[in-house]
C-alpha positions as CSV (number, residue, x, y, z in Angstrom):
1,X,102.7,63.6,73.7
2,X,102.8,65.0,70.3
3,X,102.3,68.6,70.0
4,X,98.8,68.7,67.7
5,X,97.1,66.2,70.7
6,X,97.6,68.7,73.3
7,X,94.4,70.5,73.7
8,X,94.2,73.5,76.7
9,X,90.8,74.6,77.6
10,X,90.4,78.0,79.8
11,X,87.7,78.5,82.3
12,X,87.4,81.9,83.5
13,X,84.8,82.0,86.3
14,X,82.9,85.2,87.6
15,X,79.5,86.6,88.0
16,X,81.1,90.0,87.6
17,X,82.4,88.5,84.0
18,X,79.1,87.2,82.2
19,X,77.2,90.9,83.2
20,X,80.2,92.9,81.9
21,X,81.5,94.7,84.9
22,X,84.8,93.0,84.7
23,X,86.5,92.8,81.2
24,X,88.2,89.1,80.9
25,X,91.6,90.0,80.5
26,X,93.1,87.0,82.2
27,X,92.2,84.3,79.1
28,X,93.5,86.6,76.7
29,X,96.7,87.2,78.3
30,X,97.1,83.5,79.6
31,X,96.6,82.5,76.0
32,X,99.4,84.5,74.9
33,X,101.7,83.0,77.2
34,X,100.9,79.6,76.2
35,X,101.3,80.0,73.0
36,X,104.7,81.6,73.1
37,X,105.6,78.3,75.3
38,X,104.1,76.3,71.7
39,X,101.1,75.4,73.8
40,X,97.8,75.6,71.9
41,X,94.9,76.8,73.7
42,X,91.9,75.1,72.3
43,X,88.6,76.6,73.9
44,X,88.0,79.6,76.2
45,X,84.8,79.4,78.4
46,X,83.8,81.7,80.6
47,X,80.8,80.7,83.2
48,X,79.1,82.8,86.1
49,X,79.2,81.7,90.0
50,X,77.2,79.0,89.9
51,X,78.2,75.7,90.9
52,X,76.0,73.7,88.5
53,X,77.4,75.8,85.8
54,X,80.8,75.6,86.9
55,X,80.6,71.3,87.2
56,X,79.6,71.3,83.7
57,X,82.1,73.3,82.4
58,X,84.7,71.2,84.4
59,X,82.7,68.3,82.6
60,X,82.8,69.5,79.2
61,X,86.3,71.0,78.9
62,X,87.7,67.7,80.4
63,X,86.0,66.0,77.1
64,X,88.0,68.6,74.8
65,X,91.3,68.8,76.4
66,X,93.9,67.3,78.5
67,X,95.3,70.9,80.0
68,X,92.5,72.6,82.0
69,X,92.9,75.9,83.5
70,X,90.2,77.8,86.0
71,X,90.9,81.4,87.2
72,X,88.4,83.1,89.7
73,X,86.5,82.2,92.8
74,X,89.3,81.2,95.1
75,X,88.4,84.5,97.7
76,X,87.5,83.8,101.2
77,X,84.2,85.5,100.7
78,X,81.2,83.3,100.8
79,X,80.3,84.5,96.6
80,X,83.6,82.3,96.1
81,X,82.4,78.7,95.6
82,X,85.4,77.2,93.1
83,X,87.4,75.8,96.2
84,X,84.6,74.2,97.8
85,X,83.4,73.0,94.9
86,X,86.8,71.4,92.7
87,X,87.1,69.4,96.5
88,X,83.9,67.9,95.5
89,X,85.0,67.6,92.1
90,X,87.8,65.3,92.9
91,X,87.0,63.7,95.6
92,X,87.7,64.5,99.6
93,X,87.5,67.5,102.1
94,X,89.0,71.1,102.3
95,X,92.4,70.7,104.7
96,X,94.2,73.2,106.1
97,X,97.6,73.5,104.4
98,X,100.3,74.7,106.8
99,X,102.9,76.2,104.9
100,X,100.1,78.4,103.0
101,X,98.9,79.3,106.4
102,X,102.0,80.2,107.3
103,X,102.7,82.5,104.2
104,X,98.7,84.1,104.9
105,X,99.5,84.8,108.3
106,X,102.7,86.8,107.1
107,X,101.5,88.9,104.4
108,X,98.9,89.9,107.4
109,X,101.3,90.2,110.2
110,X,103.1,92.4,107.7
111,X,100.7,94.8,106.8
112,X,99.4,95.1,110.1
113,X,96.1,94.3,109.3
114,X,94.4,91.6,111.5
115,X,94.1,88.2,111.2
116,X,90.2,86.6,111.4
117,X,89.0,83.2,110.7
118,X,87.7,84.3,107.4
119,X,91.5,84.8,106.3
120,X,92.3,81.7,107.6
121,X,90.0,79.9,105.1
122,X,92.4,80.8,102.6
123,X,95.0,78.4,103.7
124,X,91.9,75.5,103.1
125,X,92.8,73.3,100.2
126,X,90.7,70.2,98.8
127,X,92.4,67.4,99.8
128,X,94.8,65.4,97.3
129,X,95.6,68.6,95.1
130,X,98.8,69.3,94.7
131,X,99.3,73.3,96.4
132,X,100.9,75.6,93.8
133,X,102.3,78.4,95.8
134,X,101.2,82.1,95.6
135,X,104.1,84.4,96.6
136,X,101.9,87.6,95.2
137,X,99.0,86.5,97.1
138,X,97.0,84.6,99.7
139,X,95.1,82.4,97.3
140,X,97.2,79.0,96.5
141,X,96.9,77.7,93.1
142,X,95.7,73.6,93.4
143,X,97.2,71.4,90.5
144,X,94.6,68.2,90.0
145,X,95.2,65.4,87.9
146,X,91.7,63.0,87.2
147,X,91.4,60.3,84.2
148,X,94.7,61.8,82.4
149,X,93.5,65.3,82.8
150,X,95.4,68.2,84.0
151,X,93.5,70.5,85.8
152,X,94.8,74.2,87.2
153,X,92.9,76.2,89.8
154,X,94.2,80.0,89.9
155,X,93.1,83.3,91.8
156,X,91.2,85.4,89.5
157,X,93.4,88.5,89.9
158,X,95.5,88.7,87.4
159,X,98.5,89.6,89.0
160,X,98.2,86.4,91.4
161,X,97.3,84.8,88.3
162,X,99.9,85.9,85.9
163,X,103.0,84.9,88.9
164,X,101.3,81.8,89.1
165,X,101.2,80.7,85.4
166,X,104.9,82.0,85.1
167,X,106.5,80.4,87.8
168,X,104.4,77.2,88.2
169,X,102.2,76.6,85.6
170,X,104.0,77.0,82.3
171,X,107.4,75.6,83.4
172,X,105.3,72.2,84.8
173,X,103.9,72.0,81.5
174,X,106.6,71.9,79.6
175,X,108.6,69.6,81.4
176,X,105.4,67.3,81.4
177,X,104.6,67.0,77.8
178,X,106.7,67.8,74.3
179,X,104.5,70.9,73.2
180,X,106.7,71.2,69.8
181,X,107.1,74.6,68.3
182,X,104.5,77.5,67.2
183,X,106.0,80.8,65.5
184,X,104.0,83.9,64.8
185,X,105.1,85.9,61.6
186,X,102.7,89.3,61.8
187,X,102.5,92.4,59.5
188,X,100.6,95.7,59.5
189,X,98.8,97.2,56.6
190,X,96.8,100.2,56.4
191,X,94.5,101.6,53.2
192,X,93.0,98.5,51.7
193,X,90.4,96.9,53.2
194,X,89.7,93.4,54.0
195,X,87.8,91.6,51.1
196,X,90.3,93.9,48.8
197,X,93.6,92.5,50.7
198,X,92.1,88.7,50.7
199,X,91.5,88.8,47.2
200,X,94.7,90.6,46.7
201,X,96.6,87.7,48.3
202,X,94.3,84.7,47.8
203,X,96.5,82.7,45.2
204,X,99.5,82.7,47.8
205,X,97.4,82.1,50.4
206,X,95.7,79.0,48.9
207,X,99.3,77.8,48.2
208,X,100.2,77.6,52.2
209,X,101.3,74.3,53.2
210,X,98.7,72.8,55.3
211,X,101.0,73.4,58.6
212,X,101.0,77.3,57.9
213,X,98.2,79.5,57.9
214,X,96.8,82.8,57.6
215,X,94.9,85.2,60.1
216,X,93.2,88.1,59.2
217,X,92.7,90.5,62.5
218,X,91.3,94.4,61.6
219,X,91.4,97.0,63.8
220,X,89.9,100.9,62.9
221,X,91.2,100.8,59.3
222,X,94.2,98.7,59.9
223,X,94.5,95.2,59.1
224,X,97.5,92.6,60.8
225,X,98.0,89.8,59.0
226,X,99.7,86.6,61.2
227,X,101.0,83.5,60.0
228,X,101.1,80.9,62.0
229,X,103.4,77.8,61.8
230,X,103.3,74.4,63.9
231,X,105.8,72.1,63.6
232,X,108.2,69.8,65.4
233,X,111.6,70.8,64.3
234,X,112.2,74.5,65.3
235,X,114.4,75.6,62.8
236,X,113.2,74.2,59.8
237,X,109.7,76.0,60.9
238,X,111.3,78.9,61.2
239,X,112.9,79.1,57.8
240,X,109.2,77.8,55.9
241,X,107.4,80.7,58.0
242,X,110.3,83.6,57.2
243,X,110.3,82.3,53.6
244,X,106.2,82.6,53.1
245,X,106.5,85.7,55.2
246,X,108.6,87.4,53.0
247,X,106.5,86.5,49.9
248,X,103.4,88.1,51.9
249,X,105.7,91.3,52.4
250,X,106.0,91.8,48.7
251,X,102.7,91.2,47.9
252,X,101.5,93.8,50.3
253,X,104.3,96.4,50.0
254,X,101.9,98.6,48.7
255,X,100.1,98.7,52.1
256,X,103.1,97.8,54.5
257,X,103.2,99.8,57.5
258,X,105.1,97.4,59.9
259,X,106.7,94.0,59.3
260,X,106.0,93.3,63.1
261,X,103.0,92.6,65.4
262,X,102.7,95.9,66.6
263,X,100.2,98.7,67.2
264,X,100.2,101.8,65.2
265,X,100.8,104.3,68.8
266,X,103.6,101.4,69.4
267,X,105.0,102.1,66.0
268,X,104.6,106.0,66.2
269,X,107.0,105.7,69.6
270,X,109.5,104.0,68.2
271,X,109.8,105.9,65.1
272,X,109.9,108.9,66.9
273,X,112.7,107.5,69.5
274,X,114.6,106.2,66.9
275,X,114.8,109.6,64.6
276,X,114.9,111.4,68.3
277,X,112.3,113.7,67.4
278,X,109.7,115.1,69.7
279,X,105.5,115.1,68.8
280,X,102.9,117.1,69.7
281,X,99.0,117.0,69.0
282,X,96.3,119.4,68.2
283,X,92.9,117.7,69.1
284,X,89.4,119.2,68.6
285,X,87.2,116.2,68.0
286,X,89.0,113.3,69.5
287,X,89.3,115.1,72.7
288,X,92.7,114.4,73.6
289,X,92.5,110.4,73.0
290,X,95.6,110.7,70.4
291,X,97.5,112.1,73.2
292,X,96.4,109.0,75.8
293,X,97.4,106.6,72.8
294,X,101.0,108.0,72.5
295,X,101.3,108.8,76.5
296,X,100.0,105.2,77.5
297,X,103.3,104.0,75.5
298,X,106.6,103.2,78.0
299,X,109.4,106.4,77.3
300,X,106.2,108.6,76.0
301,X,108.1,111.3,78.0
302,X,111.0,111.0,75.2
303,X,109.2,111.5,72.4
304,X,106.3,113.5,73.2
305,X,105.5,117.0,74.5
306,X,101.8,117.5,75.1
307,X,98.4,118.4,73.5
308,X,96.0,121.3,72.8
309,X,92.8,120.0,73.0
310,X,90.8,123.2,70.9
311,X,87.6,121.8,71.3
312,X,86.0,125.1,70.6
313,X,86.5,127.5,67.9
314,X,87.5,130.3,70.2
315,X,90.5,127.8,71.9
316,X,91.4,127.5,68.1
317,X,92.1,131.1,67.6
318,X,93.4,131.5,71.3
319,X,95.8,128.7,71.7
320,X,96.7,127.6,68.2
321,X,96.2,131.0,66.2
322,X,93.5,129.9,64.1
323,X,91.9,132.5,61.9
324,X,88.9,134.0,62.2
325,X,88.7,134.4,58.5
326,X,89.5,130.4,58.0
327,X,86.7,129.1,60.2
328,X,84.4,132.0,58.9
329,X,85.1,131.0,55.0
330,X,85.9,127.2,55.6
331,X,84.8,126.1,58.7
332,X,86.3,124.0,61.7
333,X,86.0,121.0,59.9
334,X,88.1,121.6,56.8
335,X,91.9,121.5,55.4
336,X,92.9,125.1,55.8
337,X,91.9,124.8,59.8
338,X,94.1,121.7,60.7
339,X,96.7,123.5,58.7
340,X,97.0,126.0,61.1
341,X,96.3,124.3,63.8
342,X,100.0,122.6,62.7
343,X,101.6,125.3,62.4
344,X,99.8,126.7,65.8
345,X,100.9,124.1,68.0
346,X,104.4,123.5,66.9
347,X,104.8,127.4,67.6
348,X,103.6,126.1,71.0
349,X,104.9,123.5,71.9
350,X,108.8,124.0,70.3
351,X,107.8,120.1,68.9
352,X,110.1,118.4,65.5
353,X,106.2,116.7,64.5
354,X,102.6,117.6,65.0
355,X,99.2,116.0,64.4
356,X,96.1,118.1,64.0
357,X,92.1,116.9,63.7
358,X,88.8,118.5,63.5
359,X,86.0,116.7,62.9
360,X,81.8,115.6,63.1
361,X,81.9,112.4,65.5
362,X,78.0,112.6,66.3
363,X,75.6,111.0,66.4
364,X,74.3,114.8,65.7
365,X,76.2,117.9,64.0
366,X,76.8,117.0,60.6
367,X,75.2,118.6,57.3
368,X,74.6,117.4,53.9
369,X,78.4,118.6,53.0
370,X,79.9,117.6,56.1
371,X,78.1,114.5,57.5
372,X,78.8,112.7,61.1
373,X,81.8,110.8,60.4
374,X,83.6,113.5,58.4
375,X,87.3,114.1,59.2
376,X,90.1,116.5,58.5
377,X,93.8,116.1,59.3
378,X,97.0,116.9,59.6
379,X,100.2,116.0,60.2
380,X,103.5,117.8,59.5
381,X,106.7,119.8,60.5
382,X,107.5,123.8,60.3
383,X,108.5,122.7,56.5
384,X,105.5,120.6,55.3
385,X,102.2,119.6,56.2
386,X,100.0,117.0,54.5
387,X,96.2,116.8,55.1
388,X,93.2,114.2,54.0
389,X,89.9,114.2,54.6
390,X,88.0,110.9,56.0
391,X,84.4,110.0,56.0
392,X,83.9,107.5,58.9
393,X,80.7,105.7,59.3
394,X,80.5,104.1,62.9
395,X,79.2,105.7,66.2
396,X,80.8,108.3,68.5
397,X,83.3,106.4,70.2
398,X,84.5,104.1,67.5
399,X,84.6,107.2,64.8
400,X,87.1,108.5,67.7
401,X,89.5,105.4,67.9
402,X,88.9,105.4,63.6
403,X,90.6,109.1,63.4
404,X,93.1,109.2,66.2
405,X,94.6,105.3,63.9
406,X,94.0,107.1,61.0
407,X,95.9,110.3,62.3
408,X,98.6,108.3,63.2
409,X,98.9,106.7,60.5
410,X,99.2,110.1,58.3
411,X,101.9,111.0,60.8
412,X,103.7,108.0,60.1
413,X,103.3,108.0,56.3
414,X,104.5,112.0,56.3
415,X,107.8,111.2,58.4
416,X,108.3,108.5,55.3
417,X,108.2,111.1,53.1
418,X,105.1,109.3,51.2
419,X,102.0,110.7,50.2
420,X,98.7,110.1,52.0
421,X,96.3,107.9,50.2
């Protein structure tokens, strides 16, 4: 088949999904993986435990694509109705598969847990499937094939999931159909918004050949922009998306941070690494959420030392020798207080690089000078600091995420020896 007629639907199937007490991180990250394999994923759906629901979506998806994968509902608990249900689907009765008996039996035999009829259910297949097997897991993965669709039944948990689509799924596919070629080109810009950057860029942009386009994805102040190319011969896509790449680079220089799909804590680590300095933070109103950013990085423990979260005035002056004269005269939220807390936490903390913040996140607390949203900080070494204020304008939580990026990004611009915007 020719690579634009391969359509992949995703089902994702869960009560615990549709009332938000499971985040659906399995279609995200299966979509990834298929696209890195040049497989296009076409439609994500995403249904409750219902077996009406669940027949229609099988329905539906089958009109829309030829590849159809299902995560969720394969337990042996009696809220898990996929199995039953794709074995009515297709035709024919649950059957007891031996060799996935086997394997359950083992991983129970194993653990020393014991073995109950309700575990044996697991090893039940609907008959005339084709068993995919599960070496992280009980579950078995079930491969159908109705009316020249493809359709893929996977556990729900997505390490079960992920072992499945890597060493069953992905490598059928592709020895199946000819899924051509897909490359990603992505950049990161920070200080110019949206509407600004489209304009900015619109002549290029309308000047793409129809096989290339652009994406537009922001994130708290910062905006990646990923070309995508589809094509059949590899190379020759590779050289139009480097060349229109490299035009979108200069056009955006002014607001290049990275030249790679990357994150700006991602980009923060590896600066860091690659200079081998150390960082420290000093957090008052984000709490310590900069320091979970940096530390939720692998090799965090190379580049960064720790965090004083000063969430009160008198932690200022007793951890990061604040004075009481600069919170008297200018208050927590101003310039001269993240200053010090610079120069108070690198005295701490023995650090190459800090970051400092104090601000109003709300939704109460601000003034007619300072209102919620406003923002000072910092970031600097024992021989320079730079600071900016920021007026954010979003609730608690995202006002957080907004300064720690922002923060980060001062960080990054100060170790480039630019000014901040």
């Amino acid at each position: 088949m020719e690579n634009e007629r391969i359509a992949v639907s995703i089902i994702t199937i869960g009560d615990e999904l549709m009332i938000g007490q499971v985040i659906d991180t399995n279609s995200a990250w299966m979509s990834q993986q298929l696209n890195a394999a040049g497989i296009w994923v076409k439609r994500r759906v995403a249904v409750g435990d219902s077996r009406n629901d669940i027949r229609k979506a099988l329905d539906e998806e089958g009109r829309h694509s030829q590849i159809i994968l299902i995560t969720g509902g394969l337990g042996p608990t009696a809220d898990d109705i996929t199995k039953p249900l794709l074995s009515e689907y297709f035709g024919g009765k649950l059957i007891n598969d031996a060799s996935v008996l086997k394997h359950v039996e083992q991983i129970f035999t194993r653990s020393g847990r014991p073995f109950t009829e309700r575990n044996i259910k697991q090893a039940e297949v609907p008959e005339g499937c084709e068993v995919l097997f599960n070496e992280r897991g009980t579950a078995p993965g079930m491969w159908f094939e109705k009316e020249g669709r493809i359709y893929v039944a996977m556990p729900g948990v997505p390490y079960e999931m992920k072992g499945l689509m890597t060493n069953a799924v992905i490598p059928r596919l592709l020895k199946r159909f000819n899924t051509g070629n897909i490359i990603h080109r992505t950049l990161l810009t920070s200080g110019i918004g949206e509407s600004f950057l489209a304009d900015h860029i619109a002549v290029w942009e309308n000047e793409l050949p129809s096989h290339i386009r652009l994406s537009y994805l922001p994130n708290f102040g910062m905006i990646r922009l990923r070309l995508t190319g589809l094509g059949a011969d590899r190379q020759t896509l590779a050289d139009e998306v480097s060349a229109e790449f490299e035009k979108l680079k200069k056009l955006t220089a002014q607001w290049l941070a990275a030249d790679e799909d990357i994150t700006m804590p991602q980009l923060i680590s590896k600066m860091l690494r690659e200079r081998k300095k150390r960082l420290a933070t000093a957090e008052s109103c984000t709490g310590g959420y900069i320091a979970h950013l940096i530390t939720g990085q692998p090799g965090a423990s190379e580049v960064y030392n720790g965090s004083v979260v000063s969430y009160t005035n008198d932690l200022k002056k007793r951890l990061l020798h604040v004075e009481e004269d600069t919170l008297s005269r200018y208050g927590a939220v101003s310039e001269p207080t993240v200053r010090q807390m610079i120069n108070g936490v690198l005295e701490a903390t023995g650090s190459d690089y800090a970051i400092a913040v104090s601000g109003i996140m709300g939704p109460d607390g601000g003034s007619p000078d300072k209102p919620v949203g406003t923002v000072w900080v910092a970031a600097g070494d024992r021989q320079a600091i730079i600071a900016k204020e920021f007026r954010f304008h979003h609730d608690r939580k995202r006002n957080i995420e907004y300064t720690a990026n922002h923060a980060l990004n001062l960080l990054r611009r100060f170790m480039l020896g630019d000014e901040p915007f």
